[in-house]
N, C-alpha and C positions, 0 to 999 in steps of 0.2 A: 504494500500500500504506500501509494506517494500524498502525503499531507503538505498543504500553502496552511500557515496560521500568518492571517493580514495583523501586523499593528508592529510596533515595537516598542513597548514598555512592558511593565514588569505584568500585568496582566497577561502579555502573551507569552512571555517566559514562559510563567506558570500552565500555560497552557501547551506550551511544548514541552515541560518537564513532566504534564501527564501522561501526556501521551503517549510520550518515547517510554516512559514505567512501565506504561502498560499494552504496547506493541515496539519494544525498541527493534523488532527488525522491518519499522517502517522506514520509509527514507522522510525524512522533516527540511520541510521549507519553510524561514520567515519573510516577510517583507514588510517594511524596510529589516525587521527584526534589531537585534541589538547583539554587544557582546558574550549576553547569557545564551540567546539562542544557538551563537554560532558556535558554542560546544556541543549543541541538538542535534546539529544539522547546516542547511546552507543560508546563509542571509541573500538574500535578491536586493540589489538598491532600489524599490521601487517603494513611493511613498505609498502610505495608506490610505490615500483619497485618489490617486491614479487610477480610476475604473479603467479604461482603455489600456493601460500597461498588466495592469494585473490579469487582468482576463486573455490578456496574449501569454503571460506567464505562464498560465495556468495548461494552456494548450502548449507551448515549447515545451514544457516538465514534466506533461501527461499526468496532471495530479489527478489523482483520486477523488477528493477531499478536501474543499477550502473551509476553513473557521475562518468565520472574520470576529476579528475582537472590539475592535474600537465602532463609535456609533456614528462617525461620519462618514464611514464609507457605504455602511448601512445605509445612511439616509441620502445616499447619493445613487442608491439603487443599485451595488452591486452583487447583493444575491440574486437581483432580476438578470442581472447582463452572464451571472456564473450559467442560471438555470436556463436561459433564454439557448446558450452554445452548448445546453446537453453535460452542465458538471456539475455534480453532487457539491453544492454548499449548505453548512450549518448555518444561518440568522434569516431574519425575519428580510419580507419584500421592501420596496422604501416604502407604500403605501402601509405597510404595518408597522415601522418604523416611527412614525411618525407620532406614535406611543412617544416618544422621547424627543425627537424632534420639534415637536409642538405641541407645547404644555397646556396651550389651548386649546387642542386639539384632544387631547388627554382626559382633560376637566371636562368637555363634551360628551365625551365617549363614556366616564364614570358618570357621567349623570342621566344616561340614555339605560345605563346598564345597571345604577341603581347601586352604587357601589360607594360606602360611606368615603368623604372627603371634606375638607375645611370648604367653608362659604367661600367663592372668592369670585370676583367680574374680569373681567378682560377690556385692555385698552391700543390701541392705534396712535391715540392723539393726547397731550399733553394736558390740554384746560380740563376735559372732562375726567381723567386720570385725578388731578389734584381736586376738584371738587369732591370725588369719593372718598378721595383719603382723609378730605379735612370730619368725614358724619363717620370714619371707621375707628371701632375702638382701641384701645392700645394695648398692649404690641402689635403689631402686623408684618405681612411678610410680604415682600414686591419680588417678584421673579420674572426673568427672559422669560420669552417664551421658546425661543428659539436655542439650538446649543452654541454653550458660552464653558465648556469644558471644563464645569464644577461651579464654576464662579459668578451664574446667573444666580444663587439666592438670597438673598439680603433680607436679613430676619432684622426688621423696626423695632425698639422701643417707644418710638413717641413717630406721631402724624407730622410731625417737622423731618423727622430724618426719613421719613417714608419720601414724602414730598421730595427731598434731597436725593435720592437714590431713582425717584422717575425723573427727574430732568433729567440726569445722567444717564441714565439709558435711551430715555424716549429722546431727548432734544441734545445734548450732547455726544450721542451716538457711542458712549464705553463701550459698548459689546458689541457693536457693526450691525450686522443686521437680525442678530440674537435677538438685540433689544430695540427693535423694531415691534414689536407685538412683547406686554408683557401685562403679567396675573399680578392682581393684589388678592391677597385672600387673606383667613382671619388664623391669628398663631393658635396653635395644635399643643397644648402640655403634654407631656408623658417621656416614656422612654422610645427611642427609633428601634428600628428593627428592617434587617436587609433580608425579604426572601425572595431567592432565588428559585424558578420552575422551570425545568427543560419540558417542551412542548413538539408535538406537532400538528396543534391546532385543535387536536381533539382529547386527544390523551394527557394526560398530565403527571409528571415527577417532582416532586418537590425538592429539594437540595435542602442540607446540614443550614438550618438559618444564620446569619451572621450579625454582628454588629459591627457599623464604622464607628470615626471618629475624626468628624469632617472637622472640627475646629483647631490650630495651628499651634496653639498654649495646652502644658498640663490644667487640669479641672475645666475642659471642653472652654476655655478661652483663646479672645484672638480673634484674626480675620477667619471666614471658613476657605476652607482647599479642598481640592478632589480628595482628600482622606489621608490622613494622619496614619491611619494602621486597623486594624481590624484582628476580629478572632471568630471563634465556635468550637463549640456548642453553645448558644443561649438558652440558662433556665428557665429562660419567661417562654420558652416556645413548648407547651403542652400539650398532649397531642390534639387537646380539646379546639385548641387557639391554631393549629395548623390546618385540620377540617375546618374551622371557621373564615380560614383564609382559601381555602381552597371552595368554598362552596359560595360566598356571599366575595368575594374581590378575582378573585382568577379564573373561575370557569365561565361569571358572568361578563368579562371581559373579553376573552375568546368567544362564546357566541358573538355580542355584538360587534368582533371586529369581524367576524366571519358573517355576520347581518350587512355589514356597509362593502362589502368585497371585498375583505382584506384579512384574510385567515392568516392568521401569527404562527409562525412556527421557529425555534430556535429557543431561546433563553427571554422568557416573563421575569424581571423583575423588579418585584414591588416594593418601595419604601414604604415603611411604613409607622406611625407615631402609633404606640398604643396606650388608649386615653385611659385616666384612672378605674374606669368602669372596664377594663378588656377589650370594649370595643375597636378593632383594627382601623384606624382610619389611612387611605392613601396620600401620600405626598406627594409622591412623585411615580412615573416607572421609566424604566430604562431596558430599553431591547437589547441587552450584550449581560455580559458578566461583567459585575464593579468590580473597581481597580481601587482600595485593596480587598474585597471581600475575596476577589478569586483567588489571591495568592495564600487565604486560610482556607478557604473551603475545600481547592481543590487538592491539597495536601493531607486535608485529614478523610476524605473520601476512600472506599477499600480500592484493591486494586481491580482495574478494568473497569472499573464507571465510564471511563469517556468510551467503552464501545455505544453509550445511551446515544453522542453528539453525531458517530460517525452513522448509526443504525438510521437516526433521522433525519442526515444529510439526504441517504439512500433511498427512502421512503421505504423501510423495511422493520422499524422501529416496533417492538412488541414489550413493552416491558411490564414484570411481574409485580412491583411493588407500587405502590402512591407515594413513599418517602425515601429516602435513600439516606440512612442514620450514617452519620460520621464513625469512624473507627477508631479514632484519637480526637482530642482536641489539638486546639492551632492558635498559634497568636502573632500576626505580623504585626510588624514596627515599620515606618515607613523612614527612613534616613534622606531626611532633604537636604539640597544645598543653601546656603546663608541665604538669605533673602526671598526665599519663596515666602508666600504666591507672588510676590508685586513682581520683583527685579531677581530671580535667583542667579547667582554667581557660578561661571562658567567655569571648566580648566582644572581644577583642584587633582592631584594624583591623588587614588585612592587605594590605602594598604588594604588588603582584603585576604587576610589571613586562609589557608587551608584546612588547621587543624578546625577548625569551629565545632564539631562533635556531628556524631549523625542522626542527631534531636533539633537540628538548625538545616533549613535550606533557605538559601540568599536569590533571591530574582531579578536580577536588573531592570532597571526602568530606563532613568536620565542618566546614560553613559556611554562611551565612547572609549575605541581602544587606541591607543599610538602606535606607528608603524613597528614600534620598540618593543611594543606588550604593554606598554603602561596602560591602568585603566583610570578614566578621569571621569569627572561629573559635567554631563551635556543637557544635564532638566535640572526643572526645579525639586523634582521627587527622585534620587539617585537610585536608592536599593529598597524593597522590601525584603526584611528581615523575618521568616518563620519558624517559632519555635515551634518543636513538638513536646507532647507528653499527654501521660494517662487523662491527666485532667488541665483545667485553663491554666489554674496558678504551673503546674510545672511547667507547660509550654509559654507563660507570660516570663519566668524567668529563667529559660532558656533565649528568648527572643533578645531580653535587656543583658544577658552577658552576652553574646556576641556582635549587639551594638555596640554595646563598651567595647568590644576590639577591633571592631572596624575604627576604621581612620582617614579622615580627610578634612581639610583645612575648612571651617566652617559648619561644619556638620551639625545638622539640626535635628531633633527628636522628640518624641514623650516616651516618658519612664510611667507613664500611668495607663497603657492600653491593655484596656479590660478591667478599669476599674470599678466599673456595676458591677461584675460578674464576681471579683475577687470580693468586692464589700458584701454581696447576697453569700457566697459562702462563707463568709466571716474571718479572710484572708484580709494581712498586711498588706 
């Protein structure tokens, strides 16, 4: 079997260090990929929004099997252009896509489908935008609606900084044409909750749920970023509250995309706040696997799960179970460079020890190699860091010593991911 996995961050590491675990006599291509994947297999320089390059790739390689990872390739329709040339790909069409691509589109779709979510209106235009925000009460939350690669959500305290945060999108244009269209809706209390459902529109698996940790500071402070680190298993996920997710937010959403012409197949997943009362409500969804939820979830998964990705690439997908229980816990640390999200700092060599134990796997995300072998930081999110073990706390402090040996000038972190999980067990 020849496998393309599109993207090149630590997401699609992680998705070619499944893979190859669990068919390593596959041959693995990434594109662009990074220097994690190219100990997988072969890097292609081909960006991951190059629809026209990729899909020539794909026919030059004779691939098998494309996973796309990231969600703007998705939305740029290239599972339409893989299937359209007769090649088995894993994600969603763009018209399904569009789950994530447009948040107002989303908030449609959950309310066609009857799937609890925050109050919220949709704006275009500038005057009518700040008249709703001055009668909305406070906190509130202004979101792109379009993707803004983490950095569309902007959770208000007060109707002044709401106000502040639509001019900058809507009449300042921060976000290009993200924030061209964007949702105000009403702040959600509770704890988050990431689950993830591989699909093929009719069937459903639900994946090990995860928790991120979008905020930049220890005690969930700071600007928000695409995710600070993540873990799993969450105790808040009982099997009562996974049937509840599964029956009133996921299946009701696959009908009605398969209602408007646009049957979802690939990776559901749902963000989701859940409010003092249990009740799930959705934030957000996003067509792909999160970055970092994939690099815990897919590590603590038994061996051969990703035959679930390849089966439904093929349209041969039969599976026995509704959940797919993790076999370990997992705890990634995401290691950024100085200055993320604004300006992060380029160039840094980074030591990256060998011995780290084999309770740690490292994913590259933002990095790049030198002709020499050096490896250096080229994003703002350099490495995620996963620990393993029987339970979170062993795997959160396997995660936090081999951050402490990693080394690079600048290097940014939190020492506290997973700390709901280690406070509900009544861990340090």
């Amino acid at each position: 079997m020849r496998v393309l996995v599109v993207g090149g961050g630590g997401r699609e590491h992680a998705l070619c260090w499944a893979l190859h675990r669990d068919t390593p006599e596959a041959t693995m291509f990434a594109a662009p990929g990074n220097p994690g994947t190219a100990a997988l297999g072969t890097n292609l320089p081909i960006a991951a929004t190059a629809v026209d390059e990729l899909v020539a790739a794909a026919a030059q390689h004779e691939i098998d099997v494309t996973i796309v990872g990231p969600e703007a390739p998705l939305a740029l329709g290239l599972a339409d252009r893989l299937r359209a040339a007769g090649r088995a790909v894993f994600g969603p069409s763009q018209a399904a896509a569009r789950l994530e691509s447009s948040k107002a589109y989303a908030k449609e779709v959950m309310r066609r489908a009857g799937v609890p979510t925050a109050a919220s209106a949709t704006f275009t235009e500038l005057a009518p935008t700040l008249a709703y925000i001055q009668t909305h009460a406070e906190p509130l939350v202004v979101k792109a609606s379009g993707l803004a690669a983490g950095k569309g959500v902007v959770v208000c305290g007060t109707r002044a900084e709401a106000a502040d945060v639509a001019r900058t999108m809507l009449a300042g244009s921060a976000l290009g044409d993200a924030g061209k269209e964007i949702v105000v809706e009403e702040f959600l209390a509770g704890e988050e909750l990431s689950v993830l459902a591989i699909t093929d529109g009719d069937r459903i698996v639900i994946l090990p749920p995860a928790q991120d940790h979008k905020r930049l500071g220890e005690g969930d402070t700071g600007p928000n970023t695409g995710g600070m680190g993540a873990y799993c298993p969450v105790t808040l996920t009982t099997d009562h509250l996974l049937t509840r997710v599964r029956r009133h937010v996921l299946i009701p959403v696959l009908r009605e995309m398969a209602a408007q012409g646009a049957p979802y197949e690939g990776v559901l997943y749902a963000g989701l706040m859940l409010a003092p009362d249990g009740t799930p409500y959705v934030l957000e969804f996003n067509c792909r696997f999160g970055d970092p939820e994939a690099q815990a979830i897919l590590p603590s998964l038994p061996k051969g799960a990703t035959k679930h990705l390849v089966d439904i690439a093929r349209g041969r997908w039969k599976p026995k179970r509704q959940v797919i229980a993790p076999t370990r816990a997992a705890v990634t640390t995401v290691l950024a460079a100085r200055g993320y999200p604004e300006k992060p700092e380029r160039g840094a060599a980074i030591h990256l020890p060998k011995d780290l134990g084999a309770d740690v796997v490292v994913f590259h995300a933002g990095t790049a190699r030198d002709p020499d072998g050096t490896i250096r930081t080229s994003g703002g999110r350099v490495l995620s860091v996963t620990g393993l073990g029987a339970d979170v706390r062993a795997a959160a402090r396997a995660s936090a010593a081999a951050c402490e040996r990693i080394t690079f000038e600048g290097k940014t972190w939190r020492r506290d991911i997973a700390w709901r999980e280690l406070q509900r067990a009544g861990a340090a």
